[in-house]
Structure formats: C-alpha cells, structure tokens
PDB file of N, H, CA, C and O in Angstrom:
ATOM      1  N   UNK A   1      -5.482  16.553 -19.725  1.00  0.00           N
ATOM      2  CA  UNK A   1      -4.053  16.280 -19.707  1.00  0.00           C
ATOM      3  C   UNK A   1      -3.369  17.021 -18.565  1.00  0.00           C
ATOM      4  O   UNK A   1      -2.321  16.518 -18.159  1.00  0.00           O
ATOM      5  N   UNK A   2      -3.795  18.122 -17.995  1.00  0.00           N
ATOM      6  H   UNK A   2      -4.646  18.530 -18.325  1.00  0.00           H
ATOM      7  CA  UNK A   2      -3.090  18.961 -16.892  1.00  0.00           C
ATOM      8  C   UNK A   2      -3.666  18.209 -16.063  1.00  0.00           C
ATOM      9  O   UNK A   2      -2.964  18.495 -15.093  1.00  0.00           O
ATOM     10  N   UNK A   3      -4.354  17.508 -15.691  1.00  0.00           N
ATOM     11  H   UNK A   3      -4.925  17.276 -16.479  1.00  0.00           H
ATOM     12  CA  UNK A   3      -4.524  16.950 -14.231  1.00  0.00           C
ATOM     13  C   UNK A   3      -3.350  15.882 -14.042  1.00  0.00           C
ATOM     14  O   UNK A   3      -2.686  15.936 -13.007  1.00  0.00           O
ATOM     15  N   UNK A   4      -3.110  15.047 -14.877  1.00  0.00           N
ATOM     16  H   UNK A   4      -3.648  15.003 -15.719  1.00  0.00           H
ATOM     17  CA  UNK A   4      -1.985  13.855 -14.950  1.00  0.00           C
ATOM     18  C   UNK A   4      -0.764  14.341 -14.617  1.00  0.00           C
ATOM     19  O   UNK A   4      -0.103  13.638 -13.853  1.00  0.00           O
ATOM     20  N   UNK A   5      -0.148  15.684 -15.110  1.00  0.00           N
ATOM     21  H   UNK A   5      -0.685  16.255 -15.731  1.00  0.00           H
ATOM     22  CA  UNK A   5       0.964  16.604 -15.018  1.00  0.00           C
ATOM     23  C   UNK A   5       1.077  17.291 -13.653  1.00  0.00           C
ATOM     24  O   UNK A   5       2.026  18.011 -13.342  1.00  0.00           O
ATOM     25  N   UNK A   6       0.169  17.047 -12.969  1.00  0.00           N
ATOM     26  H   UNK A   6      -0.602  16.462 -13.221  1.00  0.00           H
ATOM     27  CA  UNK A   6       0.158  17.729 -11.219  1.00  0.00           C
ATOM     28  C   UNK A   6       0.997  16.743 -10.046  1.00  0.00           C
ATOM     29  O   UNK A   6       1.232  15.562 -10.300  1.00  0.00           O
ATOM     30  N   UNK A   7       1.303  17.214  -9.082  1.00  0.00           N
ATOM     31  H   UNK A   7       1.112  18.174  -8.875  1.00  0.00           H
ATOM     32  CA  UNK A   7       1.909  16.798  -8.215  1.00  0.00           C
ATOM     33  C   UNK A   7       1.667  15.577  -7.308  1.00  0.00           C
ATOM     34  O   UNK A   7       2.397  15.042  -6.473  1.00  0.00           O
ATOM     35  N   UNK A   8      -0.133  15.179  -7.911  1.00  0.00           N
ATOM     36  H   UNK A   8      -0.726  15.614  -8.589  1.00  0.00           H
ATOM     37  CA  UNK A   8      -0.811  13.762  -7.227  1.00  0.00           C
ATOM     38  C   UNK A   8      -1.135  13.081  -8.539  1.00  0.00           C
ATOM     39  O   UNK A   8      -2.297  12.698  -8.674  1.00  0.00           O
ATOM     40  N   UNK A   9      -0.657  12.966  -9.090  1.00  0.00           N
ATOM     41  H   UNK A   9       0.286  13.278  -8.980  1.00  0.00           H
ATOM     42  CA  UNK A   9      -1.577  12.434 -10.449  1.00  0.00           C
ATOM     43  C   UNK A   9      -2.551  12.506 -11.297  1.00  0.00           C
ATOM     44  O   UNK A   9      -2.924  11.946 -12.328  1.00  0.00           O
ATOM     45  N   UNK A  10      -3.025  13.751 -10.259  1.00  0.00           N
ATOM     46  H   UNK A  10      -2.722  14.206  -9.422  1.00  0.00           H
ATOM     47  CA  UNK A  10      -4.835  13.961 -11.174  1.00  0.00           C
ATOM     48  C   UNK A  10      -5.601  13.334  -9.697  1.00  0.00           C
ATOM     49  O   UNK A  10      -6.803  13.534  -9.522  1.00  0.00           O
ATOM     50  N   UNK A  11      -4.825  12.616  -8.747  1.00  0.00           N
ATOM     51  H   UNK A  11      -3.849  12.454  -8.889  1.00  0.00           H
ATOM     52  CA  UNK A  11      -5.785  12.310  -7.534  1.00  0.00           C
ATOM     53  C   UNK A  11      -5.553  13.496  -6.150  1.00  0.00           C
ATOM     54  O   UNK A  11      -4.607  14.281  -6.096  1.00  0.00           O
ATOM     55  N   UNK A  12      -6.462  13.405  -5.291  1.00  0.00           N
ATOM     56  H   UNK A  12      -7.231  12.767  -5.336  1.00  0.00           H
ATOM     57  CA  UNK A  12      -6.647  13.978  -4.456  1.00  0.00           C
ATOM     58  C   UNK A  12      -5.015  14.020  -3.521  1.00  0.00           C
ATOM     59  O   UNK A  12      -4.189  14.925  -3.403  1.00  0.00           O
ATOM     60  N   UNK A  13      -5.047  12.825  -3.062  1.00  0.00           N
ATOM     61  H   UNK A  13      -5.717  12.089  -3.159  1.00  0.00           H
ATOM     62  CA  UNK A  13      -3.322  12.564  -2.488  1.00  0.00           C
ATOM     63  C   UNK A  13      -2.619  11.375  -3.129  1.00  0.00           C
ATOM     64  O   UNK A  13      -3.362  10.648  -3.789  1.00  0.00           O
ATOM     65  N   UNK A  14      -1.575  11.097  -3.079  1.00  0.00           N
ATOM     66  H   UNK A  14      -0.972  11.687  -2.543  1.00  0.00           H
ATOM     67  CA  UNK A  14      -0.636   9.771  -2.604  1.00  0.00           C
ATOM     68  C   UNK A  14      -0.388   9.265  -1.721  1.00  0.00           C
ATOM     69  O   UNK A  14       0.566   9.766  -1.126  1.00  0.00           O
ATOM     70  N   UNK A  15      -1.050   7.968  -1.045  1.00  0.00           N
ATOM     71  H   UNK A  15      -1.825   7.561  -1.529  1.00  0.00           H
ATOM     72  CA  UNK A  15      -0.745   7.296  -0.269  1.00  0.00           C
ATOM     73  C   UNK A  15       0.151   6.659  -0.181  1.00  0.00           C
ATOM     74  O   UNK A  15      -0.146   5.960  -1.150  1.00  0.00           O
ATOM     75  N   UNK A  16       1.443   6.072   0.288  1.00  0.00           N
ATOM     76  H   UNK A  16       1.684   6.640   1.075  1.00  0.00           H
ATOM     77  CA  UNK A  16       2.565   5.121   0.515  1.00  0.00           C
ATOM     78  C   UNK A  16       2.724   4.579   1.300  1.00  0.00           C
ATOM     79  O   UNK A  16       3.493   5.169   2.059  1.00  0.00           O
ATOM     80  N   UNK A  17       2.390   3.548   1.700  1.00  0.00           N
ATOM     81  H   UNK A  17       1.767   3.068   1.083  1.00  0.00           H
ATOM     82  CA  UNK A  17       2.019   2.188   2.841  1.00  0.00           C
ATOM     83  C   UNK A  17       3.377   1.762   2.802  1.00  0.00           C
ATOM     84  O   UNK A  17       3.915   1.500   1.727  1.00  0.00           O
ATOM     85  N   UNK A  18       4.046   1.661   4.025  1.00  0.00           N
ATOM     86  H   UNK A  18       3.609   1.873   4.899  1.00  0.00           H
ATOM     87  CA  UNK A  18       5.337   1.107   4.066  1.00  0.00           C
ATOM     88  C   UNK A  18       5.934   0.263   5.508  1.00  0.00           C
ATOM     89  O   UNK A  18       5.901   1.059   6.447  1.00  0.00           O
ATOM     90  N   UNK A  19       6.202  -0.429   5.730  1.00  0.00           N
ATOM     91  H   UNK A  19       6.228  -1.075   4.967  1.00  0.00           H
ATOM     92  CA  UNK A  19       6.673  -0.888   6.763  1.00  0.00           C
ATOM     93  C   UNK A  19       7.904  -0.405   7.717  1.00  0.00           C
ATOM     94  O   UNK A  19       9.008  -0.765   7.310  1.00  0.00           O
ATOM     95  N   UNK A  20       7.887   0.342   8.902  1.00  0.00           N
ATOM     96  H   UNK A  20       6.990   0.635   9.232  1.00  0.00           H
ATOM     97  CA  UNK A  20       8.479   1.338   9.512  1.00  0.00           C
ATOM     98  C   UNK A  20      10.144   1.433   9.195  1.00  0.00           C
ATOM     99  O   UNK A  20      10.856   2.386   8.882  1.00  0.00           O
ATOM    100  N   UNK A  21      10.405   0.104   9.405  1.00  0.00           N
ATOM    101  H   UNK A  21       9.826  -0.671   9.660  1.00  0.00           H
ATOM    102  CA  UNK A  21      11.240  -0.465   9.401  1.00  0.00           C
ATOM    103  C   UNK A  21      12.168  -0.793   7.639  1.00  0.00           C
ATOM    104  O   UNK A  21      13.276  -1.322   7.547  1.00  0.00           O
ATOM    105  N   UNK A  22      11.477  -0.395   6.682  1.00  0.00           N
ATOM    106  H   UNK A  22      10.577   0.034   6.757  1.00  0.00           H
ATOM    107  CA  UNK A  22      11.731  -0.392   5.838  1.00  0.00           C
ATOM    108  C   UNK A  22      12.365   0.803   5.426  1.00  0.00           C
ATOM    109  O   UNK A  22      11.755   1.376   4.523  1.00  0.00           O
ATOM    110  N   UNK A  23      13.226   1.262   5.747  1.00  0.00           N
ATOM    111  H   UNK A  23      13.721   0.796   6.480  1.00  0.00           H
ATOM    112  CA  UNK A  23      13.817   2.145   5.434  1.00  0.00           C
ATOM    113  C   UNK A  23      14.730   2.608   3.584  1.00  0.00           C
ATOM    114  O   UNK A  23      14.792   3.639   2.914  1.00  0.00           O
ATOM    115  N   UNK A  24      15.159   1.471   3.450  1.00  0.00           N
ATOM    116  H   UNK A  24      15.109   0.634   3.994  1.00  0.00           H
ATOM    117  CA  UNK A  24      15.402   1.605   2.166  1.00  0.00           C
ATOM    118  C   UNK A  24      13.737   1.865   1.293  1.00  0.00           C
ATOM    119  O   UNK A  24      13.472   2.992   0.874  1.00  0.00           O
ATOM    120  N   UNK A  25      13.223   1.266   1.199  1.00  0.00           N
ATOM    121  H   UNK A  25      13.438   0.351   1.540  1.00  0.00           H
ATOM    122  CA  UNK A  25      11.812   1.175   0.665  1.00  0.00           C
ATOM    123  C   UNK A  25      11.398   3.120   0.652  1.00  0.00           C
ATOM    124  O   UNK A  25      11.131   3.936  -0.230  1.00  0.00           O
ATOM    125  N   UNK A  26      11.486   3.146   1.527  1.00  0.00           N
ATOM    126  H   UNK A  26      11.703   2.483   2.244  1.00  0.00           H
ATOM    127  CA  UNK A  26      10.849   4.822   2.056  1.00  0.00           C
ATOM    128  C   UNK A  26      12.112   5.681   1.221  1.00  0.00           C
ATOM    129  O   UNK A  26      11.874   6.297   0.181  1.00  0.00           O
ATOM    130  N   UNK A  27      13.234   5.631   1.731  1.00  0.00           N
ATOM    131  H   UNK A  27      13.427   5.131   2.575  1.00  0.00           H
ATOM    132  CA  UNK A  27      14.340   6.601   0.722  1.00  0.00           C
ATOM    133  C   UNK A  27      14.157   6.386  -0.876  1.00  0.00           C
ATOM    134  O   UNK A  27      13.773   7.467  -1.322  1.00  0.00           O
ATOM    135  N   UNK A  28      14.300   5.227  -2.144  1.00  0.00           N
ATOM    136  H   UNK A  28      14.612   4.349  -1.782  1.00  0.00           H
ATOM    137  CA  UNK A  28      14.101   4.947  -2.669  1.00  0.00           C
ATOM    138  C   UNK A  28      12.683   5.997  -3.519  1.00  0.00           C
ATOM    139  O   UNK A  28      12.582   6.683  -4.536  1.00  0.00           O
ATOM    140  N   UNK A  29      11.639   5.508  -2.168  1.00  0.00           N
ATOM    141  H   UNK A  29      11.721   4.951  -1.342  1.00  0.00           H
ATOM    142  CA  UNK A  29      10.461   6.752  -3.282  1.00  0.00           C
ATOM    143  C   UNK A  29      10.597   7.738  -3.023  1.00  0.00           C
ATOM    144  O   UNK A  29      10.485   8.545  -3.946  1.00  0.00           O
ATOM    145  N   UNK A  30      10.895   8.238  -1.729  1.00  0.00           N
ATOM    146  H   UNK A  30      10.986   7.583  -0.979  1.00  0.00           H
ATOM    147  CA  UNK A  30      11.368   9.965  -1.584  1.00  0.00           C
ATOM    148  C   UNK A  30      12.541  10.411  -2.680  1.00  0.00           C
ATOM    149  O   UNK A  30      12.679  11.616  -2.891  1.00  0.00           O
ATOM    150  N   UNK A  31      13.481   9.350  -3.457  1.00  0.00           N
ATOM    151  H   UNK A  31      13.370   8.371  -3.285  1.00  0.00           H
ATOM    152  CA  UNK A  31      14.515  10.059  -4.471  1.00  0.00           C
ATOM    153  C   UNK A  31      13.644   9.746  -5.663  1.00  0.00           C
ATOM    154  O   UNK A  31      13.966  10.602  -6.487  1.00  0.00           O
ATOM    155  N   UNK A  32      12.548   8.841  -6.292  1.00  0.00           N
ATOM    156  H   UNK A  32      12.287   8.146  -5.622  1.00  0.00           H
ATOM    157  CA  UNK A  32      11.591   8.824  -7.364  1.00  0.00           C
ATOM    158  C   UNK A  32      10.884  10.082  -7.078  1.00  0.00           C
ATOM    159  O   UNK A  32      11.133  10.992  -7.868  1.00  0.00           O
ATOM    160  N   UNK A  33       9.979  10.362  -6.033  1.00  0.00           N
ATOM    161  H   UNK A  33       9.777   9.622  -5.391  1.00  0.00           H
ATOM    162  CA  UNK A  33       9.143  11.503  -5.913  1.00  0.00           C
ATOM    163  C   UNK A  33      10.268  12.791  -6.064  1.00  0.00           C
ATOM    164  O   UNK A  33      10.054  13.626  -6.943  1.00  0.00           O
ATOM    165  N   UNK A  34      10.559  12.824  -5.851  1.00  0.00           N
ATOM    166  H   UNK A  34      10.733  12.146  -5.137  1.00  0.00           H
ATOM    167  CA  UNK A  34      11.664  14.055  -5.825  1.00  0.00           C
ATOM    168  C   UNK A  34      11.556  14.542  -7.114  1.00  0.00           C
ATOM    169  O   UNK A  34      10.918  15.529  -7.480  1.00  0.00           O
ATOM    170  N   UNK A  35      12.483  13.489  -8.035  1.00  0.00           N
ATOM    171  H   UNK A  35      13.001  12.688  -7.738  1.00  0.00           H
ATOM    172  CA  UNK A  35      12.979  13.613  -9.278  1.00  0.00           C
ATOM    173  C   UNK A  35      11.670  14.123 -10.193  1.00  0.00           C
ATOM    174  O   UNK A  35      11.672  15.024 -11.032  1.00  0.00           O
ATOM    175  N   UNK A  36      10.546  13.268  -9.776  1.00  0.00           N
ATOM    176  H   UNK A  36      10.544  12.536  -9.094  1.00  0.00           H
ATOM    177  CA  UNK A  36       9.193  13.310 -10.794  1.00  0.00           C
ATOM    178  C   UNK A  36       8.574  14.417  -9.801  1.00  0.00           C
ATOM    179  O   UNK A  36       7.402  14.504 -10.170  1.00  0.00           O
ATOM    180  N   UNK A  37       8.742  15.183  -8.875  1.00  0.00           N
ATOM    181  H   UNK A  37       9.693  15.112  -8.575  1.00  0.00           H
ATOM    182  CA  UNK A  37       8.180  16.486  -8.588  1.00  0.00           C
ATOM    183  C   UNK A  37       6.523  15.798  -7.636  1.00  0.00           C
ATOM    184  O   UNK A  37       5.593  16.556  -7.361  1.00  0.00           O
ATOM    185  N   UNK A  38       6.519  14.642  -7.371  1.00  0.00           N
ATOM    186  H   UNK A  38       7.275  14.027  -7.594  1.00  0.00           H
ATOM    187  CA  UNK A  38       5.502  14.099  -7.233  1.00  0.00           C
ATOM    188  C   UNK A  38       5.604  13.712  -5.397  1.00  0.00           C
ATOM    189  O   UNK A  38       6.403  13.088  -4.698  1.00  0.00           O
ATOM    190  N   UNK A  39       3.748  14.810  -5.037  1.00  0.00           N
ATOM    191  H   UNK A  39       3.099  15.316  -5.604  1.00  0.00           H
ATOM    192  CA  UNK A  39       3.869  14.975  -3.237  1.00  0.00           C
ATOM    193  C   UNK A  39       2.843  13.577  -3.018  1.00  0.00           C
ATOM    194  O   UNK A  39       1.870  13.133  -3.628  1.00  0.00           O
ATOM    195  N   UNK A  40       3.501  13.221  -2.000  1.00  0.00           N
ATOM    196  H   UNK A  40       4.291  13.582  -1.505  1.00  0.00           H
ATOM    197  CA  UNK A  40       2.693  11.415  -1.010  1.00  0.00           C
ATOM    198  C   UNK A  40       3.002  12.052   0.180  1.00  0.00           C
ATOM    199  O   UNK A  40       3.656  12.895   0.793  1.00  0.00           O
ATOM    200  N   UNK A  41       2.117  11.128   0.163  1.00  0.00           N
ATOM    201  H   UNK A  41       1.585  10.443  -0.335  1.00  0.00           H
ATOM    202  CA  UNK A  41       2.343  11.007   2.586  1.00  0.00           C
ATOM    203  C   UNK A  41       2.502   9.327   2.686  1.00  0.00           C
ATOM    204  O   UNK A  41       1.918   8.438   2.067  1.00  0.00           O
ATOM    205  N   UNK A  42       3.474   9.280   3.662  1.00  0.00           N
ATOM    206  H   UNK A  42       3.949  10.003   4.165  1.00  0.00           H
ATOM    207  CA  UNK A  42       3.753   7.714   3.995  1.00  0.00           C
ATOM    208  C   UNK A  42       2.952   7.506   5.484  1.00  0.00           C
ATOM    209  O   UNK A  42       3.247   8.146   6.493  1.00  0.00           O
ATOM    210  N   UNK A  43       2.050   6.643   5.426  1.00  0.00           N
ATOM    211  H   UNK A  43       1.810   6.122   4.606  1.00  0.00           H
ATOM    212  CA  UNK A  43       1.503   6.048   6.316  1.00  0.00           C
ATOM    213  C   UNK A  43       2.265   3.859   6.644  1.00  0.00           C
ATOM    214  O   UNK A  43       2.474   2.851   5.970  1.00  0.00           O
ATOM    215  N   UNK A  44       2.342   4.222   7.777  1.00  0.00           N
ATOM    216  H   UNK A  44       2.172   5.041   8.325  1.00  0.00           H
ATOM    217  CA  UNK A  44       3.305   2.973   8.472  1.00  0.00           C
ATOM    218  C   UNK A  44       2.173   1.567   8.307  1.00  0.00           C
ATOM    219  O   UNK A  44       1.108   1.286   8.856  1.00  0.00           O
ATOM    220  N   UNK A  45       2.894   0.998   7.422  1.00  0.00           N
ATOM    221  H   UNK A  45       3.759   1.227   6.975  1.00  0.00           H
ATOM    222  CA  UNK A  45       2.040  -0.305   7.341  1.00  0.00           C
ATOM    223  C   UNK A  45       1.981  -1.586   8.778  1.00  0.00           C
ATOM    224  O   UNK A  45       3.048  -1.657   9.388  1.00  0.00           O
ATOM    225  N   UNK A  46       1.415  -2.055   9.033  1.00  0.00           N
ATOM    226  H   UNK A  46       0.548  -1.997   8.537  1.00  0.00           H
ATOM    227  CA  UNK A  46       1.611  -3.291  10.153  1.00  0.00           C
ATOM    228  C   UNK A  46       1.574  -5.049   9.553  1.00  0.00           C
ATOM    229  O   UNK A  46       1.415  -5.512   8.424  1.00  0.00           O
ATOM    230  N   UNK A  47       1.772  -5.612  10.730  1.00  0.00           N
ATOM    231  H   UNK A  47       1.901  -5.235  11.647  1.00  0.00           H
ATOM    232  CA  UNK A  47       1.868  -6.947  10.225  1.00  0.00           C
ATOM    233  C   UNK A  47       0.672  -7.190  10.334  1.00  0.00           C
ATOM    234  O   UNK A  47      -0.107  -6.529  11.020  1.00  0.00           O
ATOM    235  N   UNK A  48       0.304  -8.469   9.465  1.00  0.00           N
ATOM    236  H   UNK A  48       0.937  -9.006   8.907  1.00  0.00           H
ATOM    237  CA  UNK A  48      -1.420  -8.798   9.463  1.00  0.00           C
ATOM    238  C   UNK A  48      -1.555 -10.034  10.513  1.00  0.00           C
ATOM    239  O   UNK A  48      -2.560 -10.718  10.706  1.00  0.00           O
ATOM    240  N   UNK A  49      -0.708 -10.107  10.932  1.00  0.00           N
ATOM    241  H   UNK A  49       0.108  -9.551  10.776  1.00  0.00           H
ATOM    242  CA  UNK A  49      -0.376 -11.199  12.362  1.00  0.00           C
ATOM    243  C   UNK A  49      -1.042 -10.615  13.695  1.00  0.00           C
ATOM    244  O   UNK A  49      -1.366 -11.189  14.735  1.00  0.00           O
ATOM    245  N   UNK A  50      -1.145  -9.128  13.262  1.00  0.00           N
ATOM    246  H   UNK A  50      -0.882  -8.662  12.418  1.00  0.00           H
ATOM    247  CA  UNK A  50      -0.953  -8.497  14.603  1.00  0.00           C
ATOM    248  C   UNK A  50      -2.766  -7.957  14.862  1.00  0.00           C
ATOM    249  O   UNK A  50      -3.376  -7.704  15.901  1.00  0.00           O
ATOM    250  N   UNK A  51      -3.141  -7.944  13.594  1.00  0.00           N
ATOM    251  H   UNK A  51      -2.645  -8.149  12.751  1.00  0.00           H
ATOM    252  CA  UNK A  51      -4.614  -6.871  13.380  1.00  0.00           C
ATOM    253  C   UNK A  51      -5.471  -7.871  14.150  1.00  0.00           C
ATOM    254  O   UNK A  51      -5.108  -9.029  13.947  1.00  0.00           O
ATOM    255  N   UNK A  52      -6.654  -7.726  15.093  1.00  0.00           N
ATOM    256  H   UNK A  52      -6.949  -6.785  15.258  1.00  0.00           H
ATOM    257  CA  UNK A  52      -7.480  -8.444  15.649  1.00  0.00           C
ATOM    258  C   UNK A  52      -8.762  -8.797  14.644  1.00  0.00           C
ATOM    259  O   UNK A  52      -9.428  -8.263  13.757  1.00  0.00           O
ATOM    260  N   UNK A  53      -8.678  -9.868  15.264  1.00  0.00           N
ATOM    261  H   UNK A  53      -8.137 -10.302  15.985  1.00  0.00           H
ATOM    262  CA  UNK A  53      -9.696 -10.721  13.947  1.00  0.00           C
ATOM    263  C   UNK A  53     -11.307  -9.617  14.052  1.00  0.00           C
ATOM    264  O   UNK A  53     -12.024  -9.565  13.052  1.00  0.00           O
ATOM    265  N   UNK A  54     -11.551  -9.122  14.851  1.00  0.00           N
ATOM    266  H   UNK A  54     -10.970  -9.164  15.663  1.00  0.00           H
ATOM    267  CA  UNK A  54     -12.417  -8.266  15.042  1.00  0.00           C
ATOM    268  C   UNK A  54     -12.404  -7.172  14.197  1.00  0.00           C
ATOM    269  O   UNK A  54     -13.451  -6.590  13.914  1.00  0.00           O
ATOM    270  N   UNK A  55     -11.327  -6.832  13.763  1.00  0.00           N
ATOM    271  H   UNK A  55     -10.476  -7.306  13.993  1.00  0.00           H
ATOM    272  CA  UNK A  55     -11.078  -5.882  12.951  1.00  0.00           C
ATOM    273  C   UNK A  55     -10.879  -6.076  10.981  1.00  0.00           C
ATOM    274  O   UNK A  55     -10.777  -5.227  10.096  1.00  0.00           O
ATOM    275  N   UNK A  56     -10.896  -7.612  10.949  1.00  0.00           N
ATOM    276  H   UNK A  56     -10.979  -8.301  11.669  1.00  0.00           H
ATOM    277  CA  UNK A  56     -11.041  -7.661   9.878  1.00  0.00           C
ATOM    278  C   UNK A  56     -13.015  -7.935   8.897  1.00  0.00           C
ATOM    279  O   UNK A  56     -13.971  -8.576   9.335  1.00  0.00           O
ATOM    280  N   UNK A  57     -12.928  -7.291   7.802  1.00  0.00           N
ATOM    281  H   UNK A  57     -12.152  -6.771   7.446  1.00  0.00           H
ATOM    282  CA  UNK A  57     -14.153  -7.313   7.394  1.00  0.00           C
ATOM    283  C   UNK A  57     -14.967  -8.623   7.847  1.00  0.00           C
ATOM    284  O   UNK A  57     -14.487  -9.657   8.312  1.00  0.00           O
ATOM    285  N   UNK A  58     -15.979  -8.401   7.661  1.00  0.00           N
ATOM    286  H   UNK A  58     -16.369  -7.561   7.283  1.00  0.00           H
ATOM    287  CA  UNK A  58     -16.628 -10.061   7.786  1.00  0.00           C
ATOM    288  C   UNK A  58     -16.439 -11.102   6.735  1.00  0.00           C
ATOM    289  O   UNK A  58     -16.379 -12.327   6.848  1.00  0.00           O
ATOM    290  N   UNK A  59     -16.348 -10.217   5.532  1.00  0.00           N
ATOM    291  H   UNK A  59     -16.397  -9.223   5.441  1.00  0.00           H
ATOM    292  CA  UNK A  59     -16.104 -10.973   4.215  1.00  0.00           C
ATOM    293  C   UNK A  59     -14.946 -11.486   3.688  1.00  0.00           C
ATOM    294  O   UNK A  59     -14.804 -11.782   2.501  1.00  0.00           O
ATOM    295  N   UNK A  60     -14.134 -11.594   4.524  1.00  0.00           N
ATOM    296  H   UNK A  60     -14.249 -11.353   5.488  1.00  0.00           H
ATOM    297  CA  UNK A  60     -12.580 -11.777   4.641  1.00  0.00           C
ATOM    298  C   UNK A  60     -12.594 -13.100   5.112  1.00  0.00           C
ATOM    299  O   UNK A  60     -13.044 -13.337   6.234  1.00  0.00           O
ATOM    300  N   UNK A  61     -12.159 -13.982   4.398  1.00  0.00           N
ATOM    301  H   UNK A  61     -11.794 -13.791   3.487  1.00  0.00           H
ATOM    302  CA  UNK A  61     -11.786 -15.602   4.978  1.00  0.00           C
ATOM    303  C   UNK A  61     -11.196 -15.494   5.762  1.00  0.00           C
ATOM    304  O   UNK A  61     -10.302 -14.649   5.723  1.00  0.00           O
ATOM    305  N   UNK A  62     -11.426 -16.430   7.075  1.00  0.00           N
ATOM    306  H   UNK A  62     -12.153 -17.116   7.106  1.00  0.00           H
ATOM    307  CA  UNK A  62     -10.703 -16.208   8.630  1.00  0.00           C
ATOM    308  C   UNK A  62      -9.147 -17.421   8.239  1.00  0.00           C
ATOM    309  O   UNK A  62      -7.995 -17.067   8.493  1.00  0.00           O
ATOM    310  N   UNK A  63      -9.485 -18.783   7.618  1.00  0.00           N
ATOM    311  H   UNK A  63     -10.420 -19.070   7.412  1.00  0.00           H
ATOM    312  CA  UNK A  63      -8.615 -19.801   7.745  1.00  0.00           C
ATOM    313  C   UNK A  63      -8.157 -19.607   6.330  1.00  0.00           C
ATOM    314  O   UNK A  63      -8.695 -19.226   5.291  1.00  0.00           O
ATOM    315  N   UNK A  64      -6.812 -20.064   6.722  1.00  0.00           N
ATOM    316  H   UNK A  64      -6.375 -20.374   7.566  1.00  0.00           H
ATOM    317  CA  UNK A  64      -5.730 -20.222   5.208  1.00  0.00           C
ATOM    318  C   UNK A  64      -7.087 -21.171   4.717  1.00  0.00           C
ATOM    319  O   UNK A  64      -8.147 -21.485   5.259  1.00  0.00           O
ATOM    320  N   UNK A  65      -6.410 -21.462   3.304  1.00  0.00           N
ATOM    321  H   UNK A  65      -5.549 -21.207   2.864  1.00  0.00           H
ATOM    322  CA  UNK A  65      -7.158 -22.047   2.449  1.00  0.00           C
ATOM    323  C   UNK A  65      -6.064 -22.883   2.025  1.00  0.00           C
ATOM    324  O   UNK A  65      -4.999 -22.306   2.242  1.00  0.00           O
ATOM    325  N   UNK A  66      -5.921 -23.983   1.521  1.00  0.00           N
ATOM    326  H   UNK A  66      -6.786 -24.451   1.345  1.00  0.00           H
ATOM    327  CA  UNK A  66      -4.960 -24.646   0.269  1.00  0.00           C
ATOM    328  C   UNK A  66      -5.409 -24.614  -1.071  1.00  0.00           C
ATOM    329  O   UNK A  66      -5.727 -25.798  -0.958  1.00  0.00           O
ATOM    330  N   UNK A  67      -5.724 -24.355  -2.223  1.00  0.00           N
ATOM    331  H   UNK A  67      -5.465 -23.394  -2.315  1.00  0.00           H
ATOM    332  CA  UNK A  67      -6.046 -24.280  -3.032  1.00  0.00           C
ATOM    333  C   UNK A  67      -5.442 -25.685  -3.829  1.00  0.00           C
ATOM    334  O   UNK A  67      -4.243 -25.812  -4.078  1.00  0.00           O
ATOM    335  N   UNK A  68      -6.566 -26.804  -4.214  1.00  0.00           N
ATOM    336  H   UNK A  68      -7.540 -26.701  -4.012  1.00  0.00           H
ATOM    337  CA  UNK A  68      -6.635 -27.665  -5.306  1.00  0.00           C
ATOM    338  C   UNK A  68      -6.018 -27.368  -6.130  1.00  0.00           C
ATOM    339  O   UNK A  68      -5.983 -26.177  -6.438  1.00  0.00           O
ATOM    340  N   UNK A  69      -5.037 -28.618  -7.058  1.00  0.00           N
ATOM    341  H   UNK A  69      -5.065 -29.586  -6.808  1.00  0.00           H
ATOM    342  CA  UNK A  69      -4.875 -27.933  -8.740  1.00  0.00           C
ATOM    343  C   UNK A  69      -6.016 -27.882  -9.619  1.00  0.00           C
ATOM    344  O   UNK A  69      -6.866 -28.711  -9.946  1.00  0.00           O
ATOM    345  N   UNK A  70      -5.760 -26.480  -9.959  1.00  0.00           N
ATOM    346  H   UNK A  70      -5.070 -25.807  -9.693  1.00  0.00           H
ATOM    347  CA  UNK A  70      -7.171 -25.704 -11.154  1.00  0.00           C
ATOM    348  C   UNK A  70      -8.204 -25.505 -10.605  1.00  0.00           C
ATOM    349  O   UNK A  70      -9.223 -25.713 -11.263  1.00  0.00           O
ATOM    350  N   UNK A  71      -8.340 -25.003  -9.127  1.00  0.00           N
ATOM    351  H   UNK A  71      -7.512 -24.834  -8.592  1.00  0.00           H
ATOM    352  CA  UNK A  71      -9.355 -24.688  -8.300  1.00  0.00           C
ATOM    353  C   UNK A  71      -9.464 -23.199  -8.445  1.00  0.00           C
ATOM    354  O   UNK A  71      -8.423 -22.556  -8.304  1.00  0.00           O
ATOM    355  N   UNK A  72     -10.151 -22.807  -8.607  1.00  0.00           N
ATOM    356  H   UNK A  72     -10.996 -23.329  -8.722  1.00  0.00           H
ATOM    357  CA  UNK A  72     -10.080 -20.958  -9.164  1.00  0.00           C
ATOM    358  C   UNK A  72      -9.869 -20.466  -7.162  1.00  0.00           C
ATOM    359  O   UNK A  72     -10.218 -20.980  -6.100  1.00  0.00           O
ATOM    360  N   UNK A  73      -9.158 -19.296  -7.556  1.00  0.00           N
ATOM    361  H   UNK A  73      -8.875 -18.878  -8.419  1.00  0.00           H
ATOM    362  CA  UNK A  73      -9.311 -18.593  -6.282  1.00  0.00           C
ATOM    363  C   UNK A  73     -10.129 -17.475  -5.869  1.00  0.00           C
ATOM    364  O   UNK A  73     -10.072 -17.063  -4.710  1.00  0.00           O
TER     365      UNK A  73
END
C-alpha cells in the first residue's frame, strides 16, 4: 500500500506526452499533480505526419486501412 501513496505511483517515473503547443493540456496536469503531490516529466509529443516511415516498427501497417462492417480490427 505505501508504494501507491508515493509521488510516482509505485512506478519508477511519470511520463506526460504532450503536444508543445498544448499549453492548456500541460497547466491543467501541473494544477492535478500539484494538488495530488504527484512528480512527471513532460516529454513533447510530435505529429505522426512528420516521423519517417523508417522509423516506424516494421510491424506497424504502412497504409490506412478502411475497415468492413464487422471486420475485427
């Protein structure tokens, strides 16, 4: 129960992926973290427009897909 009650959750850190530009987004959890005593680091998210296809896994579908009705995804 004292690990849950710590300042990461019981995890090593908090990550917070945010878009730079999102500024409300970023204030918002800095006044939640605050209040709940709870430490993150914000790392700047990017657009997925921008990442080179080289850089995505191999196992990652390259083309949109449309999905059929009742075609599982």
């Amino acid at each position: 129960m004292v690990d849950i009650l710590n300042a990461t959750l019981g995890y090593q850190e908090i990550q917070v992926v945010s878009m730079p530009e999102r500024i409300d987004k970023r204030d918002a959890f800095a006044v939640m973290a605050s209040v709940t005593g709870i430490d993150y680091n914000i790392t700047d998210g990017v657009v997925g427009d921008t990442i080179s296809a080289k850089a995505l896994p191999h196992t990652m579908q390259q083309e949109p897909k449309t999905l059929a009705a009742g075609e599982p995804t």
